[in-house]
TORSEVEX-193550 format. One record per residue (C-alpha): residue in three letters; x, y, z. Coordinates in nm, 3 decimals. Example, Ala and Ser with C-alpha at 12.3 -4.5 7.8 and 13.67 -1.06 7.14 Angstrom:
+-----+---------+---------+---------+
:  aa :      c1 :      c2 :      c3 :
+-----+---------+---------+---------+
: ala :   1.230 :  -0.450 :   0.780 :
: ser :   1.367 :  -0.106 :   0.714 :
+-----+---------+---------+---------+
//
This chain:
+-----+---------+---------+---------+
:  aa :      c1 :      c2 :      c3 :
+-----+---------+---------+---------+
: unk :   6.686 :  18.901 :   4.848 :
: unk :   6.597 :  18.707 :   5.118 :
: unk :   6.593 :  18.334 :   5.065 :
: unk :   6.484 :  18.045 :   5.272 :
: unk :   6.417 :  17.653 :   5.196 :
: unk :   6.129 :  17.475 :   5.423 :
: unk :   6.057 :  17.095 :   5.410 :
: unk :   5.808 :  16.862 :   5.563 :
: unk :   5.623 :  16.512 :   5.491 :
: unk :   5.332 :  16.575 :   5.318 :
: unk :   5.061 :  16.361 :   5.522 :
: unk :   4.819 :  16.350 :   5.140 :
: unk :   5.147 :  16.320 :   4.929 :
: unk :   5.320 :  16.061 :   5.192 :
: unk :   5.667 :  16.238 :   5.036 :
: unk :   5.852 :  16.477 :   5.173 :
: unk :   5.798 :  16.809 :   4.955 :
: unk :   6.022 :  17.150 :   5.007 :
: unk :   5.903 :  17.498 :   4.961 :
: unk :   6.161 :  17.806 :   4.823 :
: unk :   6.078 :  18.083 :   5.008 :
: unk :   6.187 :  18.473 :   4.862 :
: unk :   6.127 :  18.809 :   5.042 :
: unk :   5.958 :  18.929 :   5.310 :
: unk :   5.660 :  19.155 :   5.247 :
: unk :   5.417 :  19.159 :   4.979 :
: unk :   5.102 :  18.983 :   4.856 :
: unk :   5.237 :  18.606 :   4.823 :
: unk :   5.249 :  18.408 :   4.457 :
: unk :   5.245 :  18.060 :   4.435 :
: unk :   5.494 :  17.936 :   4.181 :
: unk :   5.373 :  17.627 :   4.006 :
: unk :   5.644 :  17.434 :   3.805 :
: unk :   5.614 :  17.312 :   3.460 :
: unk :   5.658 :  17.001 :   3.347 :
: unk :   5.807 :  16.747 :   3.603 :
: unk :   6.025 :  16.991 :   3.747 :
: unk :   6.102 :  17.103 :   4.098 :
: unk :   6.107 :  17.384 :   4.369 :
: unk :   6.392 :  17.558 :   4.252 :
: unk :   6.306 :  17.589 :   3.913 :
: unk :   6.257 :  17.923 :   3.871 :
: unk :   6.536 :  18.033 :   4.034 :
: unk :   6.787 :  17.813 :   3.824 :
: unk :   6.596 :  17.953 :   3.519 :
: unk :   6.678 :  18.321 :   3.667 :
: unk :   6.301 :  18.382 :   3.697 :
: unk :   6.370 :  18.542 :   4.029 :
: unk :   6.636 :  18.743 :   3.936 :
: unk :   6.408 :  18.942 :   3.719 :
: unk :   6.117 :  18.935 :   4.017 :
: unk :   6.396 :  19.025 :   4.285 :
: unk :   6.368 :  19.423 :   4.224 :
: unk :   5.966 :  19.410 :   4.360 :
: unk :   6.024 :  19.113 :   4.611 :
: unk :   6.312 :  19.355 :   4.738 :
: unk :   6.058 :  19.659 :   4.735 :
: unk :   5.807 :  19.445 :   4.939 :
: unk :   5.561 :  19.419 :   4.662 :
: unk :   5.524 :  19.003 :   4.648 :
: unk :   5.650 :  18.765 :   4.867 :
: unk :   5.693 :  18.457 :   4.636 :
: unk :   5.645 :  18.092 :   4.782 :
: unk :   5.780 :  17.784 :   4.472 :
: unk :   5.685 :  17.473 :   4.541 :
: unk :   5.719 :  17.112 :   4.400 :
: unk :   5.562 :  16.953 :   4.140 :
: unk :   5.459 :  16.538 :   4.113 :
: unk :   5.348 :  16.573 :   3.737 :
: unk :   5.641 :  16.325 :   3.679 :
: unk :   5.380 :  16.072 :   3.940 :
: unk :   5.073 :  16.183 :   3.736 :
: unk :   4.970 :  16.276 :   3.428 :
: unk :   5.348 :  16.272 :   3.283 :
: unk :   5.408 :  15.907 :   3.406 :
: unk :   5.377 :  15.674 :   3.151 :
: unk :   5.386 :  15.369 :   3.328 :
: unk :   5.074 :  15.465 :   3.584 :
: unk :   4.750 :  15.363 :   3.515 :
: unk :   4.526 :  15.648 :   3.450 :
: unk :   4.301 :  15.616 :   3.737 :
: unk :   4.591 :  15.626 :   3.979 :
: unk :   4.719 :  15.938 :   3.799 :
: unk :   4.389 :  16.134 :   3.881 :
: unk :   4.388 :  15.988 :   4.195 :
: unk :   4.775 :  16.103 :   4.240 :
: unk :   4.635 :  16.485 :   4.119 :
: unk :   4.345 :  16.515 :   4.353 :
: unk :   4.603 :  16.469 :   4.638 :
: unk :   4.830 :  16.713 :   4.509 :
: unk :   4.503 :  16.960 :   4.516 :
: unk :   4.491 :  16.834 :   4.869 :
: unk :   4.845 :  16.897 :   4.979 :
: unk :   4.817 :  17.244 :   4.845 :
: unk :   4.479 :  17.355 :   4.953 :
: unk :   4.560 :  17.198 :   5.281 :
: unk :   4.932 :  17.249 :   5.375 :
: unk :   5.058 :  17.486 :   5.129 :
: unk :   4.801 :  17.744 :   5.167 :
: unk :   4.819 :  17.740 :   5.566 :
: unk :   5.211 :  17.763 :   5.530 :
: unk :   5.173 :  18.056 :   5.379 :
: unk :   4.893 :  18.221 :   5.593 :
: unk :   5.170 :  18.155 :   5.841 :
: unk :   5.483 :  18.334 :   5.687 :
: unk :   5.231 :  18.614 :   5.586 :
: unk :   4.923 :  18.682 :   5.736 :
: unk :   4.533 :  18.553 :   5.751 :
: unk :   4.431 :  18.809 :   5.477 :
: unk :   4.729 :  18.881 :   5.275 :
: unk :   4.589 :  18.752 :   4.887 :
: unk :   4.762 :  18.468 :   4.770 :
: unk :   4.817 :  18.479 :   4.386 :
: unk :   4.854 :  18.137 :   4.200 :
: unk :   5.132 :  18.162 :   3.878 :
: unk :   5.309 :  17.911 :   3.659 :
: unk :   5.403 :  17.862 :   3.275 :
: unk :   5.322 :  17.530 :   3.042 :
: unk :   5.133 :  17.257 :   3.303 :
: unk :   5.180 :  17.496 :   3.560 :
: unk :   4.960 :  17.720 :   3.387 :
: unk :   4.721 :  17.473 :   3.399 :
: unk :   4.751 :  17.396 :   3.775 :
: unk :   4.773 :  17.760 :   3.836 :
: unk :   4.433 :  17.850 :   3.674 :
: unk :   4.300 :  17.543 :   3.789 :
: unk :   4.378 :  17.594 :   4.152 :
: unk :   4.244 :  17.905 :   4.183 :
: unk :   3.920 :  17.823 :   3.972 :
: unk :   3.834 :  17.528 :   4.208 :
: unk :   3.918 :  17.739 :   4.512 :
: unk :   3.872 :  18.139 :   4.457 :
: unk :   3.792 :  18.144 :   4.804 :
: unk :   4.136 :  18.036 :   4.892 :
: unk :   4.329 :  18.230 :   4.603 :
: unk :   4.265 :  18.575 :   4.486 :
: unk :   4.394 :  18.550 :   4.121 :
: unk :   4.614 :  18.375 :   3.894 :
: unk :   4.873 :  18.483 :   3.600 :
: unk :   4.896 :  18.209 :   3.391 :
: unk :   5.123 :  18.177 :   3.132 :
: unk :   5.166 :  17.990 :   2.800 :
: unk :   4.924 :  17.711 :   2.952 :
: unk :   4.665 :  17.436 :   2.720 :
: unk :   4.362 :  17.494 :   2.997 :
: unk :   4.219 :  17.131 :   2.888 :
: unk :   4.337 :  16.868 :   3.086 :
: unk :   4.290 :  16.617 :   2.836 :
: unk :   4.560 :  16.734 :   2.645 :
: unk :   4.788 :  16.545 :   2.902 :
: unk :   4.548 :  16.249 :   2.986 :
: unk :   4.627 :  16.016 :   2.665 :
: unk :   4.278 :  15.952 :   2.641 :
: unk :   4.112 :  15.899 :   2.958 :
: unk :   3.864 :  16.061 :   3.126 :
: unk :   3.701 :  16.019 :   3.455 :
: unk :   3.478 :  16.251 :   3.709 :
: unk :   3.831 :  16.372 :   3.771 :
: unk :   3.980 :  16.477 :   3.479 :
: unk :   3.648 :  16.691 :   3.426 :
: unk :   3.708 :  16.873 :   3.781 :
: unk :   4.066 :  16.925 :   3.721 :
: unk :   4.009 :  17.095 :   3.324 :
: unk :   3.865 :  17.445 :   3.361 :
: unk :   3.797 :  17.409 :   2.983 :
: unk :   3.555 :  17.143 :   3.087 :
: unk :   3.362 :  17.244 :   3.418 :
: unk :   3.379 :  17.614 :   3.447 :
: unk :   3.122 :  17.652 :   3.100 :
: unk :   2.859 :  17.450 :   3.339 :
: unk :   2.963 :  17.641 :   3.683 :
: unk :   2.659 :  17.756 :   3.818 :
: unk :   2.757 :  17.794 :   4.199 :
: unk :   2.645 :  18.121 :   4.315 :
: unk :   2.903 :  18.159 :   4.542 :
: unk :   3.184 :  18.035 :   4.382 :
: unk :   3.081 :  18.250 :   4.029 :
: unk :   3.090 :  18.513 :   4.280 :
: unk :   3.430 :  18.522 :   4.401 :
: unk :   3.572 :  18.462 :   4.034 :
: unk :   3.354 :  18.789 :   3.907 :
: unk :   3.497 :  19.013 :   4.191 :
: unk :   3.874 :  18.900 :   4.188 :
: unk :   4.031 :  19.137 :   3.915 :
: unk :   4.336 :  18.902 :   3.892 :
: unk :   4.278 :  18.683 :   3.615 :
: unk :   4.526 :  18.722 :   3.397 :
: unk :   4.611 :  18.501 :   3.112 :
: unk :   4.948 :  18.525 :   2.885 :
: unk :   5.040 :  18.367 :   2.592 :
: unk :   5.323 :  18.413 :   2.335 :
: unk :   5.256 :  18.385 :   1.958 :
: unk :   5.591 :  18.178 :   1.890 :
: unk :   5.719 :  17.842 :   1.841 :
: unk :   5.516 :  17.607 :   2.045 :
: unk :   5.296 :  17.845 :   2.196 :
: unk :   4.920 :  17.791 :   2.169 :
: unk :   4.757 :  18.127 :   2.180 :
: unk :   4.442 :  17.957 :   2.075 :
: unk :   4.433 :  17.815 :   2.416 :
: unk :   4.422 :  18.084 :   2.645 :
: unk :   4.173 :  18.279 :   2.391 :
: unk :   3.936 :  17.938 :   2.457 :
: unk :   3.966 :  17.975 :   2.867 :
: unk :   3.893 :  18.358 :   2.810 :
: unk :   3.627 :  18.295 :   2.592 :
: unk :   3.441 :  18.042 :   2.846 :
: unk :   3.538 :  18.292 :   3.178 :
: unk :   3.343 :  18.567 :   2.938 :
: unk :   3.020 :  18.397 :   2.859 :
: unk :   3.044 :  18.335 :   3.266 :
: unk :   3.060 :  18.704 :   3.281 :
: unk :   3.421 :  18.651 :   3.461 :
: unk :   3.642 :  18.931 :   3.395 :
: unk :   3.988 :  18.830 :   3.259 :
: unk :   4.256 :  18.970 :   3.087 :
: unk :   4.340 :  18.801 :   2.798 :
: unk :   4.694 :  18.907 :   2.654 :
: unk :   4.856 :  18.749 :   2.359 :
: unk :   5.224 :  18.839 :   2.256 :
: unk :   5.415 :  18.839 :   1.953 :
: unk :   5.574 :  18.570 :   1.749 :
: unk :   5.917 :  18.638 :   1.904 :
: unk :   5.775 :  18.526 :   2.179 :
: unk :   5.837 :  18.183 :   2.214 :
: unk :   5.723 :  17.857 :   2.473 :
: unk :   6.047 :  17.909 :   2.673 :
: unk :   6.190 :  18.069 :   2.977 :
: unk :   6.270 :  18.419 :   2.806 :
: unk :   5.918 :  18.426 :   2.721 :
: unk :   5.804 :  18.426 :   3.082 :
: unk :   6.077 :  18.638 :   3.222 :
: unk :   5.951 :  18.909 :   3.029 :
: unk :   5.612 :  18.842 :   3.147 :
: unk :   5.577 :  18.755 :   3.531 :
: unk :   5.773 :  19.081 :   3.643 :
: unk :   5.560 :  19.276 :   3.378 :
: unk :   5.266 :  19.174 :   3.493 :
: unk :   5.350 :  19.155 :   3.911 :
: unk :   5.477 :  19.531 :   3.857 :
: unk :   5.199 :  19.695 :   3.664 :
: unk :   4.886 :  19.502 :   3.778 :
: unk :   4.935 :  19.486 :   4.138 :
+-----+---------+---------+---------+
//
């Protein structure tokens, strides 16, 4: 499997922020990390060893990038302002750099599929909510789709635009409502296991419904737990029988 590691200084992020590249043909994912963890992720948690047999076919070309939950909403000693401030970059740095790094090692139309488990769910769902004209779908797996969950109370214009739980119910933007109706990639996972929350992803279906937003809601058993076996089984599932 082809493997390469890109860099630069993020001009929103003022950090320098890498990018693991796998593969070389395929409709792209965009790996979102959970928790406060990094680029590389995935791989260390052999992730892409189970994804290598359709990034090898040319099925998905898979782009992992960084996280800065740990200079967010993880960061206990930030106040909360700064952390939504902090989170509106990151939305920056990938709608603005990410996104045309890609178009670059791909093409201008090739769809770009946002995936992640635990907070990266939530990014995940949430990037490709705020921006379905950007994205063209999103597996998300194991995520809590209200922000507040992370935000230890506070809540600011923000928050509300960054919690799909919260905004998308009052999304009325023709255009936008639009794109999500005709994507056919939304595709959220959940195990039934210790410290899953199936209740969550049946809430985000529930409100993409009643927006008459086609989704896939799938909920797994109780041996499947909030862990890295968990989403091995699932992201290769998924990448090889829905696309």
């Amino acid at each position: 499997m082809r493997r390469e590691i890109h860099q630069w200084h993020s001009p929103r992020l003022n950090k320098n922020m890498e990018i693991a590249v796998y593969g070389h043909f395929g409709f792209a994912l965009l790996l979102l990390p959970t928790a406060a963890a990094d680029f590389l992720e995935y791989e260390r948690f052999q992730l892409l060893d189970v994804l290598q047999p359709l990034v090898d076919a040319g099925k998905v070309k898979v782009f992992s990038i960084n996280s800065i939950n740990s200079e967010a909403w993880l960061n206990n000693r930030m106040d909360p302002r700064h952390k939504a401030i902090r989170h509106q970059q990151f939305n920056a740095y990938v709608e603005n750099e990410v996104v045309p790094f890609i178009r670059m090692h791909t093409s201008a139309d090739t769809p770009i599929i946002t995936s992640g488990a635990s907070l990266g769910a939530l990014h995940s769902a949430n990037l490709f909510f705020r921006r379905p004209d950007l994205f063209a779908g999103t597996v998300a797996m194991s995520g809590v789709y209200d922000l507040t969950t992370y935000t230890k109370g506070y809540y600011d214009e923000d928050v509300y635009f960054n919690s799909p739980c919260h905004y998308l119910p009052n999304l009325n933007d023709p255009y936008l409502l639009d794109k999500l109706r005709h994507s056919g990639h939304i595709h959220i996972l959940s195990g039934s296991g210790d410290y899953e929350d199936p209740e969550s992803s049946r809430r985000l279906s529930n409100i993409l419904a009643s927006k008459g937003i086609p989704n896939e809601l799938d909920i797994w058993g109780p041996d499947m737990k909030h862990d890295w076996p968990t989403w091995r089984a699932m992201l290769p599932y998924y990448i090889g029988s829905r696309f």
